[in-house]
DRENVEX-148860 format. One line per 5 residues: for each residue x, y negated, z of N, C-alpha, C. Coordinates in steps of 0.05 Angstrom, whole numbers, plus 32768, in hexadecimal, padded with zeros to 4 digits. Example, Ala and Ser with C-alpha at 12.3 -4.5 7.8 and 13.67 -1.06 7.14 Angstrom:
BEGIN
8108/8072/809C/80F6/805A/809C/8108/8042/809C  8101/802D/808E/8111/8015/808F/8102/7FFF/809D
This chain:
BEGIN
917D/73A9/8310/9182/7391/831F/9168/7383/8324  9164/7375/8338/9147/7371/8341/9150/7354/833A  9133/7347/8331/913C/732B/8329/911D/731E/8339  9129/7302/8340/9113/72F8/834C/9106/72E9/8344  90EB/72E6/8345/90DD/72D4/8334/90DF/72B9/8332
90D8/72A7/831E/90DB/7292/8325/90CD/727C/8332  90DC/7268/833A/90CC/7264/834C/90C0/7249/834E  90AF/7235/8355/90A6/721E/8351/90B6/7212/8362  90C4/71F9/834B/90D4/71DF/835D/90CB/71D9/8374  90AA/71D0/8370/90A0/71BE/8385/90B3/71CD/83A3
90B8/71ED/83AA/90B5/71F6/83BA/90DB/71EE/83C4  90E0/71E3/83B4/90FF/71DD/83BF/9102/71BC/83B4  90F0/71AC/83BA/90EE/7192/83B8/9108/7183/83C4  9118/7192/83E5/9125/7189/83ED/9145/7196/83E4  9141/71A2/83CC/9160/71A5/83C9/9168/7189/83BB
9192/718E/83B5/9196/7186/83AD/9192/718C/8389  9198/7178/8377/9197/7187/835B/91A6/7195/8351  91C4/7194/835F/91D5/71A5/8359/91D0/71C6/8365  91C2/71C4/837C/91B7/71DC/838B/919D/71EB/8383  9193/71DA/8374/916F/71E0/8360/9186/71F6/8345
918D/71DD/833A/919C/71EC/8320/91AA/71FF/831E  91BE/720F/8336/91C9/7225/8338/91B9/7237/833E  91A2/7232/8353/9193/7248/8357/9186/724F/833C  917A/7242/8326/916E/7245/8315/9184/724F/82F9  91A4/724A/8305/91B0/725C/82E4/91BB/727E/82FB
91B5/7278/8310/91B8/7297/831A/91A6/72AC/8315  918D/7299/8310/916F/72AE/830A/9172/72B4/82EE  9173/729E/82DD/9179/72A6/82C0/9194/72B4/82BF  91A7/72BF/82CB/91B9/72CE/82C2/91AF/72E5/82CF  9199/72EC/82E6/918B/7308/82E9/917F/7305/82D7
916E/72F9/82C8/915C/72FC/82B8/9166/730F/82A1  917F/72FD/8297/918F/7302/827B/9197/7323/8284  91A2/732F/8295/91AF/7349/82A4/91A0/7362/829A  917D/7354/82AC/915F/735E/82AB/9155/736C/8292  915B/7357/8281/9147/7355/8260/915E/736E/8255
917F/7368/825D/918E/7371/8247/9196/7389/824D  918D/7395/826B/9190/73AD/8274/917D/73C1/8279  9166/73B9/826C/9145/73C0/826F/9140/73DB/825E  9135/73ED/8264/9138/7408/8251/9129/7409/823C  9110/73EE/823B/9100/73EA/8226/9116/73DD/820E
912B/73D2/8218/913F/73C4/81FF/9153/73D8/81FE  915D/73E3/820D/916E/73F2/8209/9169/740C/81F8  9150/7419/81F9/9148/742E/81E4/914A/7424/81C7  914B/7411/81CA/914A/740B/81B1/9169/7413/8193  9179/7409/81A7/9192/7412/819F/919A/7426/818C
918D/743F/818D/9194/7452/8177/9184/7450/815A  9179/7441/815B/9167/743D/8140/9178/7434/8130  9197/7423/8128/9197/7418/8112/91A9/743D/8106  91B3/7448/8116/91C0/7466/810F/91AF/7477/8101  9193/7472/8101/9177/7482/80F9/9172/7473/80E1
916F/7456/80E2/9164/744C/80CC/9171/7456/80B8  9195/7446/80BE/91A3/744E/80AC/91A5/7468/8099  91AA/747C/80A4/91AC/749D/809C/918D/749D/8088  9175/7498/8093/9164/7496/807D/9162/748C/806D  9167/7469/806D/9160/745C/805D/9167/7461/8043
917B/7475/803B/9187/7484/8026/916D/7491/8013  9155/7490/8029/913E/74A7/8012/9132/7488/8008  9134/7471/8008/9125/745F/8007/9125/745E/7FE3  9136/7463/7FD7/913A/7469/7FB3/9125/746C/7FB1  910D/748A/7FB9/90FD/7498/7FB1/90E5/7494/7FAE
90E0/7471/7FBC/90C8/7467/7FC4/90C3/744E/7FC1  90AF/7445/7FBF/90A7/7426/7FB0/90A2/7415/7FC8  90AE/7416/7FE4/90AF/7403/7FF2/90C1/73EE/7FF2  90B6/73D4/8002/90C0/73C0/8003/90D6/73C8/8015  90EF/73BC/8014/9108/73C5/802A/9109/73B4/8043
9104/73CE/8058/9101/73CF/806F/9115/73B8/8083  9115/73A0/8093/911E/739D/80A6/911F/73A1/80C3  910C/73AD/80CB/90FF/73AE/80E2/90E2/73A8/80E8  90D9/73A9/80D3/90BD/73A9/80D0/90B2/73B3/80E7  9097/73B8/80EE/9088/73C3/8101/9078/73D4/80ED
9077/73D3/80DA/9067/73E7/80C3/907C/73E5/80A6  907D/7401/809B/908A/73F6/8083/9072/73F2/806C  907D/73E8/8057/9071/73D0/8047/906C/73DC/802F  9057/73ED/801C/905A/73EF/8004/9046/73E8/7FF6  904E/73D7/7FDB/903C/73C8/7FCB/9025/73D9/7FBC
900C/73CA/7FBD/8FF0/73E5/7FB2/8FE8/73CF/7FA8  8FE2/73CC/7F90/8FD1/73BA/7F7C/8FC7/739A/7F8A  8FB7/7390/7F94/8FBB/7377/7F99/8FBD/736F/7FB5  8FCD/7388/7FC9/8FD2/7384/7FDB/8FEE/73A0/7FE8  8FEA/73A3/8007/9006/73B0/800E/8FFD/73CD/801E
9001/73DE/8019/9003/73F1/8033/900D/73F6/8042  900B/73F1/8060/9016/73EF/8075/9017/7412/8084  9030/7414/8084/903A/7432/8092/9044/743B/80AB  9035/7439/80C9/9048/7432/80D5/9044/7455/80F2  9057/7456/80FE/9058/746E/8112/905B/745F/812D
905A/7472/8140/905A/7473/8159/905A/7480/816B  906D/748C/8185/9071/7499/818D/906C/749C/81B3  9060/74A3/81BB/905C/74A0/81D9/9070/74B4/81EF  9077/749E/8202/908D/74A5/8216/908C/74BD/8223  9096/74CE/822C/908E/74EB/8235/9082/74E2/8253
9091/74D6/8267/9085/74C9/8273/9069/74C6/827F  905D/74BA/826D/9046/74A0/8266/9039/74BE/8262  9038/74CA/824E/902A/74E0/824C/9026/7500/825B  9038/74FF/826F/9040/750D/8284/9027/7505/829A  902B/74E9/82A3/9024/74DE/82B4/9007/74D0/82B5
8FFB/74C8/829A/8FE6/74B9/82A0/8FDE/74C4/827A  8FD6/74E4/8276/8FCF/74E5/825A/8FBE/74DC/824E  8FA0/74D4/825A/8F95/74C6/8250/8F97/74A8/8240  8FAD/749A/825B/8FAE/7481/824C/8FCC/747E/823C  8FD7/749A/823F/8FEB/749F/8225/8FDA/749B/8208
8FCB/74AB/8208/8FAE/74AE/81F0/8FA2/7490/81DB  8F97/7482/81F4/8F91/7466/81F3/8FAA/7456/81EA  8FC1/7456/81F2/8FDA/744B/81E1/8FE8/744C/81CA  8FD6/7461/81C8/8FE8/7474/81AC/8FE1/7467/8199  8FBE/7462/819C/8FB5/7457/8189/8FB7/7436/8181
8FBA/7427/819D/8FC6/740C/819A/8FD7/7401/8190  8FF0/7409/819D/900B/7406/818E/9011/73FA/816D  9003/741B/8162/8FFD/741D/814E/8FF0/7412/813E  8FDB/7409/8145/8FC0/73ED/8141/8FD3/73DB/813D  8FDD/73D0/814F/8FE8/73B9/815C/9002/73B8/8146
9010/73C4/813C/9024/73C7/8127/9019/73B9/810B  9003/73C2/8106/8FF2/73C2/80EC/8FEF/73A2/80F1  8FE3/7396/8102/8FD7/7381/8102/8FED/736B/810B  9005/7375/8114/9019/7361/8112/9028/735A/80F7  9023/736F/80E6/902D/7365/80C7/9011/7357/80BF
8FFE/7357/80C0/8FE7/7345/80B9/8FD7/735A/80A3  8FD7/7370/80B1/8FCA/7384/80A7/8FB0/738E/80B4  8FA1/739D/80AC/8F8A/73B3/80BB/8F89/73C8/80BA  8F81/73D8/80CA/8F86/73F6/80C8/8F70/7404/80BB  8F7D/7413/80A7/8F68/742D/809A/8F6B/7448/80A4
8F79/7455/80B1/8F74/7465/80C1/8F95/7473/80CA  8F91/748E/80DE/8FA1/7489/80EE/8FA0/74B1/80ED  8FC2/74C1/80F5/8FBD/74D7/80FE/8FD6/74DC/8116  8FCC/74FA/811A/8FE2/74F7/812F/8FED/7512/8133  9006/750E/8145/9013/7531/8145/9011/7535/816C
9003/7544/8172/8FFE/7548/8190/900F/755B/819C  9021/7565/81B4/902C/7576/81BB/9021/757A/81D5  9016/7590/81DE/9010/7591/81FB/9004/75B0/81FF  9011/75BA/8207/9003/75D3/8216/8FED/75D5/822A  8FEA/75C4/8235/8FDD/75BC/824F/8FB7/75BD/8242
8FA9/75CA/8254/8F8C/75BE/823F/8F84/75B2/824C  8F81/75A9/826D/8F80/7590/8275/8F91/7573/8262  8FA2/7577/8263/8FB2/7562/8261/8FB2/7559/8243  8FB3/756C/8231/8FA2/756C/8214/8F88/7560/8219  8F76/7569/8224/8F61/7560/8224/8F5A/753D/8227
8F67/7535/823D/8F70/751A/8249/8F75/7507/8230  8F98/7507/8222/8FA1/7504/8213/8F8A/74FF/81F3  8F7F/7514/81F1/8F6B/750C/81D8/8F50/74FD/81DB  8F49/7501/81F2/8F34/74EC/81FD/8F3C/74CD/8202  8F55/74D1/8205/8F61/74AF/8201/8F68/74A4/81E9
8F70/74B9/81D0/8F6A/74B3/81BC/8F54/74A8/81AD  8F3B/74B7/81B6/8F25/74AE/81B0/8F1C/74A0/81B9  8F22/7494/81CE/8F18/7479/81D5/8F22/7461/81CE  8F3E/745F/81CA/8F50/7451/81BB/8F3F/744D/81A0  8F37/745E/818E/8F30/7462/8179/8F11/7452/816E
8F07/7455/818A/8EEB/744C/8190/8EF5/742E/8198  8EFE/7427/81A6/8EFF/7411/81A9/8F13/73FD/819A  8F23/7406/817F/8F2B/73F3/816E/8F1B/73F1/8152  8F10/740A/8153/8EFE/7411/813E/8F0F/741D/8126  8F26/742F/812A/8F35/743F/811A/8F31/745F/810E
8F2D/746A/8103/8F28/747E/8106/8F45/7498/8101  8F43/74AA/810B/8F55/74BD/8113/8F50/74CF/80FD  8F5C/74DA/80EB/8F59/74E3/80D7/8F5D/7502/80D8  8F71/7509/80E9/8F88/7528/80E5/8F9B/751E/80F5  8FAD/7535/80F2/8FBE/753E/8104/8FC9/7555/8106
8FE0/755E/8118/8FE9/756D/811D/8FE6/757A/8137  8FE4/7596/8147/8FE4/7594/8158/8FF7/75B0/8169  9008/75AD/8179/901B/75BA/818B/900B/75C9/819A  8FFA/75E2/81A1/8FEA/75E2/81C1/8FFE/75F1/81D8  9017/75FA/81CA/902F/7605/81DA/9044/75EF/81E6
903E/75E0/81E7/9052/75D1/81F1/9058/75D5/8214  906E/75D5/821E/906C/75D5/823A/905D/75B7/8246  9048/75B9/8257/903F/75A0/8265/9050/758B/826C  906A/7592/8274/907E/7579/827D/9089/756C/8262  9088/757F/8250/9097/7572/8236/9082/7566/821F
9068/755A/822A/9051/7555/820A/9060/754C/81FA  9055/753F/81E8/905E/7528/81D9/9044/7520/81C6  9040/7505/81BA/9032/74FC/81AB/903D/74E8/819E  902E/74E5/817B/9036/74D7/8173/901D/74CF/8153  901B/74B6/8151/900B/74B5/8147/9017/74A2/8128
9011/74AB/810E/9016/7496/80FA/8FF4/7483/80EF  8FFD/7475/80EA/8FE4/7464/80DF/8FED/7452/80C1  8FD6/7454/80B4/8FDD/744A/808C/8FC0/7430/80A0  8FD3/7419/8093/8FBF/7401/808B/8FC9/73EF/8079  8FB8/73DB/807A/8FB5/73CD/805D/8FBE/73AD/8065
8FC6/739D/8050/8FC7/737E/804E/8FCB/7378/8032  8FB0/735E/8036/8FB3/7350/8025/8FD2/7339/801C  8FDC/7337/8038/8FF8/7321/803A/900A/732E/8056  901E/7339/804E/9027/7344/806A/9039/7334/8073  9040/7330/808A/9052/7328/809E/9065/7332/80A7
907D/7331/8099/909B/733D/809F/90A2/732C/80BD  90B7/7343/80C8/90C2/733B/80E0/90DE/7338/80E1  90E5/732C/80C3/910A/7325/80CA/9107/7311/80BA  90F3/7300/80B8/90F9/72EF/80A6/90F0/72CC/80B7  90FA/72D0/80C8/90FB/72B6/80D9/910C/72AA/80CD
910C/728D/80D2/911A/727D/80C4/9129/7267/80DC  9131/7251/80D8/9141/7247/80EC/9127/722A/80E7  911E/7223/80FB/9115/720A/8103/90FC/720F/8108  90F0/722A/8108/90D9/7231/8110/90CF/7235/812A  90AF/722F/8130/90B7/722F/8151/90AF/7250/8154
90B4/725E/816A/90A8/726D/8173/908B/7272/8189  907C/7281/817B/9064/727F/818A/905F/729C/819B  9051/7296/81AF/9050/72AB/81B8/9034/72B3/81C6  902A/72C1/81B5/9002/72CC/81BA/8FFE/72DD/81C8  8FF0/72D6/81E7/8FEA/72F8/81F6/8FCF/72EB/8205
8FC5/72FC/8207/8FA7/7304/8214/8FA7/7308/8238  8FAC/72E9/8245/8FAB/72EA/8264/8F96/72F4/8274  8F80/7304/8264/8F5E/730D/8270/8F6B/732D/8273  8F7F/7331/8280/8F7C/7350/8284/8F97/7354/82AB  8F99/7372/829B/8FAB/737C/82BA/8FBE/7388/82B2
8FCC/738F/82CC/8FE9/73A7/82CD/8FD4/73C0/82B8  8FE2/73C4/82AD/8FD6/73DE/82A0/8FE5/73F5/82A7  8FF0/740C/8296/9000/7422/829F/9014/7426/82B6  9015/743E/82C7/901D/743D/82DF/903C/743F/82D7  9047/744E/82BC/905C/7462/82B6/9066/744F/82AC
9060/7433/829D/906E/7424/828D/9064/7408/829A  907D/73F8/82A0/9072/73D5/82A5/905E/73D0/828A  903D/73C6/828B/9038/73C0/8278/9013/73B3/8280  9011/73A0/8275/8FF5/738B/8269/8FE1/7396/8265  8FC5/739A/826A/8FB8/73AC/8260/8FA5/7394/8262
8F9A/738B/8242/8F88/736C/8237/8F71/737B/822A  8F6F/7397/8226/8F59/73A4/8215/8F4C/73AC/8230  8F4C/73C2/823A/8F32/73C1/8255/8F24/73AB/8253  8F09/73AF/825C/8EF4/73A1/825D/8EE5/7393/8241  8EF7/7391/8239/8EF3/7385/8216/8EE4/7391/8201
8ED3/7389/81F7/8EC9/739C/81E3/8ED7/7393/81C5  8ED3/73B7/81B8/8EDC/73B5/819B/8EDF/739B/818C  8EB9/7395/818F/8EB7/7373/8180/8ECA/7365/8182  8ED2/735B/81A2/8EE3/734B/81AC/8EFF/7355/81A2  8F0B/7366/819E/8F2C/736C/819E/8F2E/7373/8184
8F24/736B/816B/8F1E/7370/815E/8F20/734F/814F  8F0D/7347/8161/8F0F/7322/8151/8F2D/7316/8153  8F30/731E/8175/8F4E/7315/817C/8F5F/7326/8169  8F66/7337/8160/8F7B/7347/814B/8F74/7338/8130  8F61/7335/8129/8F57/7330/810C/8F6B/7310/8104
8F7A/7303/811B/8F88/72F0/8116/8F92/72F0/8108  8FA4/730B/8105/8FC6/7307/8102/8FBD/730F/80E9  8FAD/731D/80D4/8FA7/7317/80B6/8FA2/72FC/80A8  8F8F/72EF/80BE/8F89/72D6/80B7/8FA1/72D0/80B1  8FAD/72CA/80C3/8FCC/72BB/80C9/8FDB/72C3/80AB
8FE0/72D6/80AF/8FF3/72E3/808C/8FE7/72D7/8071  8FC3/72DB/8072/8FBC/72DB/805C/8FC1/72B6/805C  8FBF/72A8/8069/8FBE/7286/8067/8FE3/727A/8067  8FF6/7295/8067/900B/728C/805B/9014/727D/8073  900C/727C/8091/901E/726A/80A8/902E/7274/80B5
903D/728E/80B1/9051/7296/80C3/9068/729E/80B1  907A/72A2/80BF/909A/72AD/80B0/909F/72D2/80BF  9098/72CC/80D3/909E/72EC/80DA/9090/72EE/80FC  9084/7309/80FB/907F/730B/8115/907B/732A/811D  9081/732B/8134/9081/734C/8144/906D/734D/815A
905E/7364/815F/904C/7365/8177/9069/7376/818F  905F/7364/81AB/906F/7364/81BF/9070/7388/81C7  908E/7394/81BB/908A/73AA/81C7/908D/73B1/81E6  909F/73D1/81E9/90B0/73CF/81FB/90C2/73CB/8208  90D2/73AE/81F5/90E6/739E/8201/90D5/738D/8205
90C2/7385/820F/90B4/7378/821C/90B9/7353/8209  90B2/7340/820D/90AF/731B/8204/90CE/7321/8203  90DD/7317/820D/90F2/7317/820B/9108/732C/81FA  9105/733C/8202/9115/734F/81E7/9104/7358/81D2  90EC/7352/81D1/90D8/7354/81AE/90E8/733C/81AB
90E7/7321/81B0/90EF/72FB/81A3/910F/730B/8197  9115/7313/81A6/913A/7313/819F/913C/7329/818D  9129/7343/8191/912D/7356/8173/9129/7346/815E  9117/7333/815C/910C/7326/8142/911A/7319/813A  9129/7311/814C/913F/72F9/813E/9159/7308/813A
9160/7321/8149/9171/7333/813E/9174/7339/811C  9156/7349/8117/9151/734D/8100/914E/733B/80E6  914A/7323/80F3/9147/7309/80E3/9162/72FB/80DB  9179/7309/80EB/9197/72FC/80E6/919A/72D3/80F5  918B/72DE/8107/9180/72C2/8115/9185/72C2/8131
9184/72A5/8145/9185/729E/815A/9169/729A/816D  916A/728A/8174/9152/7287/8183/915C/7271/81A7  9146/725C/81A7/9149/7251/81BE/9126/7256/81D4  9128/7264/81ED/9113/726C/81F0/9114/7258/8210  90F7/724F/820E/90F4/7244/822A/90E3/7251/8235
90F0/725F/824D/90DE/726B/8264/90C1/725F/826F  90C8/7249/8273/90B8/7239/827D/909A/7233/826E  90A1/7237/824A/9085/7235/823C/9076/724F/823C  907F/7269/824B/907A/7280/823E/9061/7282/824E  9045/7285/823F/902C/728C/8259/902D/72A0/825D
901F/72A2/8274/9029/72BB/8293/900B/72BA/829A  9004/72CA/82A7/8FEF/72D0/82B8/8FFC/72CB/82CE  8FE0/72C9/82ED/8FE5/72C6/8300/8FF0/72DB/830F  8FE5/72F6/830E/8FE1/730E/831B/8FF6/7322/8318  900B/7312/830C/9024/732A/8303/9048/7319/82FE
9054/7322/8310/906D/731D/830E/9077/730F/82F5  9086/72F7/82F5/908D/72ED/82D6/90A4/7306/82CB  90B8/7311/82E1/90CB/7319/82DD/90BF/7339/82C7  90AB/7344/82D0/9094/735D/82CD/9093/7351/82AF  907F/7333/82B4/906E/7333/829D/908B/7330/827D
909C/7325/8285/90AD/731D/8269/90BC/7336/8260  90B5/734F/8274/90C1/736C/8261/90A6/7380/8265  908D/7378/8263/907B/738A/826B/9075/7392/8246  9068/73A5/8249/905F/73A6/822A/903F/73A1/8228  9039/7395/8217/9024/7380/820F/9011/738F/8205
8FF3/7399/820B/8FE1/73A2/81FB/8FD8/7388/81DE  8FDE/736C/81E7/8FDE/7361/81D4/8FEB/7345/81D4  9006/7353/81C9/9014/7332/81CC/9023/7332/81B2  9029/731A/81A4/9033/7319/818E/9046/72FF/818D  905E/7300/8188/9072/72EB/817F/9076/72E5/8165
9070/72CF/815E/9074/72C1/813D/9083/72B4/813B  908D/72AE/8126/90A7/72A4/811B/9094/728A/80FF  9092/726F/810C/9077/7264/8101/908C/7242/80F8  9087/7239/80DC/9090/722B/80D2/9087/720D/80EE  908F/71FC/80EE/908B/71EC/8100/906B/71D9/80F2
906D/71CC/80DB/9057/71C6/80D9/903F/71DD/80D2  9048/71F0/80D9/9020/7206/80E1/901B/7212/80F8  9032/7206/8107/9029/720D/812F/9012/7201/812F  900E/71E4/8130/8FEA/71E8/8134/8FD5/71F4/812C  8FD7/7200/8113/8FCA/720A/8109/8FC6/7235/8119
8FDE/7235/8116/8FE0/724A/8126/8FD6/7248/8144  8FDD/723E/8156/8FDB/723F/816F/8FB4/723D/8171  8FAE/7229/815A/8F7F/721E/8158/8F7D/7241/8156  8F89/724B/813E/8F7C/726A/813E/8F77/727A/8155  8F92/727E/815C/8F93/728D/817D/8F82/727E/8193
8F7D/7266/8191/8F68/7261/81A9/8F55/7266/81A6  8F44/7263/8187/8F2B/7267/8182/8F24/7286/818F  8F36/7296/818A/8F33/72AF/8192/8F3A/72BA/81B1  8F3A/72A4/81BD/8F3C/72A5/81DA/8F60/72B2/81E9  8F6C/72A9/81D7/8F8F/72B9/81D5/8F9C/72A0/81E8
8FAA/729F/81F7/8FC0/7292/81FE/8FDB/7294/81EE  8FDF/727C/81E1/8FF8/7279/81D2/9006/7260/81D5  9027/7261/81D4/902B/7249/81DB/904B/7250/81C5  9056/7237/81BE/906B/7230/81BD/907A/7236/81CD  9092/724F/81C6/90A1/7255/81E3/90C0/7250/81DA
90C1/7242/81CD/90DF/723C/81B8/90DE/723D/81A4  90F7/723C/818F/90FA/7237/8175/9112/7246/816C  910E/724F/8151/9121/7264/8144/913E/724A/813F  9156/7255/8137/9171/724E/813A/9181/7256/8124  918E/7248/8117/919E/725A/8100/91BB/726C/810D
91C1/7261/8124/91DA/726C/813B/91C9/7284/813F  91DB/72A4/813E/91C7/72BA/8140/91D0/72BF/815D  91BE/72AF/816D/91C7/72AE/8195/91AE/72A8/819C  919F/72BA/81A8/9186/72B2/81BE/9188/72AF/81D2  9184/729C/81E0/9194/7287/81F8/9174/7288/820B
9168/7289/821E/915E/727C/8235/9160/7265/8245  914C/7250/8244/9145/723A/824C/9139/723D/8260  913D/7230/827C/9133/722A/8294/9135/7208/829F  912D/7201/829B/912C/71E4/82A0/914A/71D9/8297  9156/71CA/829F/9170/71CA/828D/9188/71DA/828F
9185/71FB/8299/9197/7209/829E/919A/721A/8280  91A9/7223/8274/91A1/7235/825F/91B5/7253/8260  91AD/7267/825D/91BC/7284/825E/91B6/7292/8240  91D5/729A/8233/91D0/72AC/821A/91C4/72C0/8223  91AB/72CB/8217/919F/72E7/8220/91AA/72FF/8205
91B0/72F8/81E7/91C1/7304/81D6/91D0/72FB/81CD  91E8/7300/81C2/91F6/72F5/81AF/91FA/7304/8193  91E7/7308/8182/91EC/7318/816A/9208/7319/8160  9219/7303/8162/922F/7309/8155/9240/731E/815D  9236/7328/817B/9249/7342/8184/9233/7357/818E
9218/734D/8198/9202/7355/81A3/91F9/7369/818C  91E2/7388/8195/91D3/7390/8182/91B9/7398/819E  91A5/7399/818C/918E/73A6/8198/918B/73BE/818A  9179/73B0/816E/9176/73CC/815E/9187/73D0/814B  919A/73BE/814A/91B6/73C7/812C/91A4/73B3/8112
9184/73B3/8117/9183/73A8/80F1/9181/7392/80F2  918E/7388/80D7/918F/7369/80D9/9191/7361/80B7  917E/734E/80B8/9179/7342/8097/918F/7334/8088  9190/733D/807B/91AC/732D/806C/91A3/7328/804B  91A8/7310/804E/919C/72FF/802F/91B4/730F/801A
């Protein structure tokens, strides 16, 4: 369903308000359609059937128990080891291998450092017959690698694979001193929402942000080094880096997993100029992060992210009602209703 962007009052100054306000709960009910029929939210769906069936080996092992973490959690002497995988779209790697390569390694980054971790290194399982396309593919790895400053340890590698069918997938072990769970939002907290407006459309194969081009290591590097700060100074309750359910279905997994609500205003969410709002609120983020932030350490939170040149703003507040609703000026549309709704099936229970 094609949804249309939104649009500035000023440009319908002469409606009536009853005629402003319908047009604006017709957009938010494409919107709500958009988000909840999107294939970045909808993949998600078979994971709680996966978790489940495994989580049975969890006896065997000294981790913390999993909600939906973005890394799982296991305790190492005066800090955590962070465990986390990642898998790239056949797609994406079909179509543009190189910067399949370069993602592999982000994602993955980007997992580590949303629990308020850093990465100690990283391997991967490659499938591709192709030696062009192999070739491509590991050169984007290594640039990825080069420019977060990770290093690539081992691996696995397929060189039979048929060219239409690659596949890649990369795991990464990192570290925290204080990690940052993502189901443990609480109700009165605001939601914040951190992304990097200095970049472009990135990948052709997937709607998605691309804030690392042009950037050096130094730079993406200071900007990531936040979200440890953040953990180790004890100011957040839970937060997830913006996958491929794009701002809007990452806010609502979190509060899925968190057994929580959520009230979200469109209107606070920063946007760049150069890209569709409708694009930007399911695009996937080379660096965007949603926190789940006690109300007196939003300021404190929001000084960090500027110092580091981040756009973040207050884009609503968590809910003890487990219903994530959309705000548009005073129109409002449920976008989930947990009580019947699922994304990914997990959900925290005290």
């Amino acid at each position: 369903m094609s949804v249309t962007k939104f649009r500035s009052r000023a440009r319908f100054s002469g409606m009536r308000q009853g005629e402003w306000g319908n047009m604006i709960e017709t957009e938010l009910k494409h919107m709500v359609e958009h988000v909840r029929s999107y294939p970045g939210v909808l993949r998600k769906q078979p994971i709680r059937d996966v978790f489940e069936k495994l989580r049975r080996t969890h006896q065997y092992g000294p981790q913390i128990l999993n909600d939906g973490d973005d890394a799982s959690v296991i305790p190492q002497n005066d800090g955590f080891l962070l465990l986390a995988a990642d898998g790239m779209m056949t797609r994406l790697i079909v179509n543009e291998p190189y910067a399949a390569g370069k993602s592999a390694v982000m994602v993955t980054v980007n997992d580590i450092y949303a629990m308020g971790g850093r990465p100690i290194g990283m391997v991967n399982v490659l499938a591709s017959g192709d030696a062009e396309q192999r070739a491509q593919i590991v050169e984007g790895i290594e640039k990825g690698c080069h420019k977060l400053r990770v290093p690539m340890l081992g691996g696995h590698l397929h060189p039979d694979a048929p060219p239409e069918t690659p596949s890649l997938s990369v795991a990464i072990l990192g570290w925290a001193k204080q990690v940052i769970r993502s189901h443990l939002a609480e109700a009165g907290d605001d939601l914040i929402l951190a992304v990097d407006l200095q970049g472009r459309s990135g990948c052709r194969s997937v709607v998605s942000w691309d804030a690392n081009s042009g950037k050096s290591p130094e730079e993406l590097l200071h900007r990531l080094d936040v979200l440890p700060l953040i953990a180790e100074r004890e100011l957040v309750h839970a937060a997830k880096d913006v996958s491929n359910a794009g701002i809007l279905g990452t806010t609502a997994i979190m509060m899925e997993n968190s057994g929580k609500g959520a009230m979200i205003h469109l209107n606070a969410i920063p946007r760049p100029e150069t890209l569709p709002f409708k694009d930007w609120l399911l695009c996937f983020q080379s660096f965007g992060f949603i926190l789940s932030v006690p109300r007196n350490h939003s300021g404190e939170v929001l000084s960090l992210f500027s110092d580091r040149h981040v756009s973040a703003s207050v884009i609503g507040h968590v809910q003890s009602e487990p219903v994530v609703t959309l705000k548009q000026g005073h129109e409002t549309e449920t976008l989930f209703d947990f009580r019947e709704d699922e994304i990914t099936g997990l959900r925290f229970e005290t």
